[in-house]
C-alpha positions in Angstrom: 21.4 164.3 144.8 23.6 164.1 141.6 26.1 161.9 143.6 24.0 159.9 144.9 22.3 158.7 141.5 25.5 158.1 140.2 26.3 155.9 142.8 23.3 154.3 142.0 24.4 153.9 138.3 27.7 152.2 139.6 25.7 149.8 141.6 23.3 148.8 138.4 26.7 148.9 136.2 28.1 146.2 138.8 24.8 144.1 139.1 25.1 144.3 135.1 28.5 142.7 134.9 27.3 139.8 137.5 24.8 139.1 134.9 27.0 139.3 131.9 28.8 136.7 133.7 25.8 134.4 134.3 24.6 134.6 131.0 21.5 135.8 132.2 20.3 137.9 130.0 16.8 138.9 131.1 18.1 140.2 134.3 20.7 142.5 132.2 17.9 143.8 130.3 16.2 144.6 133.3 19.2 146.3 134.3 19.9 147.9 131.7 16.4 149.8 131.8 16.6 150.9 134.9 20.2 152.0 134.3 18.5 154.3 131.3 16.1 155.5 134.2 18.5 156.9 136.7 20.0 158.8 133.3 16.8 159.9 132.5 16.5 161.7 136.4 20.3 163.1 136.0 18.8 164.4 132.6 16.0 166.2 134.3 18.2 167.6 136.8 20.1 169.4 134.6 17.5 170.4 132.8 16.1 172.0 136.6 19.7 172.7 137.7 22.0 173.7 135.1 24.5 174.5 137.4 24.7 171.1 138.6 26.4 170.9 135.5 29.6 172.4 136.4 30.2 169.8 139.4 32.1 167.3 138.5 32.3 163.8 140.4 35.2 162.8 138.7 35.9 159.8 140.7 32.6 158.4 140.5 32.6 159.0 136.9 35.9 157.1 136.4 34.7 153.7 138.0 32.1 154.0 136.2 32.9 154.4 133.0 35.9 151.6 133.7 32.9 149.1 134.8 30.9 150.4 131.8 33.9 149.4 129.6 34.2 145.8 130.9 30.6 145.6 130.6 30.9 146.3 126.6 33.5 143.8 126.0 32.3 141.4 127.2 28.8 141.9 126.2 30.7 142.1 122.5 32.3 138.9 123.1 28.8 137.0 124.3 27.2 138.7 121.2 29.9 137.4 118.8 29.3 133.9 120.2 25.7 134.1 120.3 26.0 135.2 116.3 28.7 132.8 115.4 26.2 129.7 117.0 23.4 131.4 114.5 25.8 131.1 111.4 26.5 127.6 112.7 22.6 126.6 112.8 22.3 128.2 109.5 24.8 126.5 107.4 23.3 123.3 109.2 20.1 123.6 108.2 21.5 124.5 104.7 23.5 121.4 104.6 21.3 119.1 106.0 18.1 119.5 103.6 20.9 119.2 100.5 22.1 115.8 101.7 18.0 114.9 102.8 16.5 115.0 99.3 18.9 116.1 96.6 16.0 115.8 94.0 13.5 117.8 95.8 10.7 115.1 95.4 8.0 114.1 97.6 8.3 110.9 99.4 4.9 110.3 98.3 5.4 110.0 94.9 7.5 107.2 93.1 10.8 107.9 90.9 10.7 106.3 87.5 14.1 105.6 85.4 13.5 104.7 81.5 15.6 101.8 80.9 16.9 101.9 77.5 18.1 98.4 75.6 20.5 98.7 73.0 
């Protein structure tokens, strides 16, 4: 039983990376809850079992923790490029309404200049 929901991790851990890769973000949330599922089952199995404890699929636990790995990074490097496009936006909009109307006045209203004669 333990086995066979870790394999089922691996398999959600690989479906994640394929939609790392895509970009598809939706899907990897998707995934990523019913990743937190199968722990939540392994969880009560201990909690039944606590013996189960002791057995250790250390094979199975190495591939996954190497896909879970490759997973972070590159989730790190999508989120880094989804944040720096933000600051981007940001300092757009910033720059833009500066260079729009420097006096802040209403394009309803007129501008008047005294004209002084000497």
């Amino acid at each position: 039983m333990k086995r066979d929901l870790i394999k089922q991790l691996i398999e959600l851990t690989k479906q994640q990376s394929i939609a790392l890769q895509e970009e598809d973000v939706d899907t990897f949330i998707e995934l990523l809850n019913e990743r937190q599922l199968v722990l939540d089952k392994i969880d009560n199995l201990y909690k039944e079992n606590p013996e189960l404890r002791e057995q250790h699929e250390t094979d199975l636990v190495k591939e996954l923790m190497a896909i879970d790995e490759g997973n972070k990074i590159e989730f790190e490097r999508q989120y880094n490029v989804v944040k720096e496009k933000l600051r981007e936006i940001r300092m757009m909009k910033r720059n833009e309404g500066s260079y729009s109307d420097p006096y802040n006045i209403s394009r309803e209203e007129g501008v008047l200049f005294d004209k002084r004669n000497r």
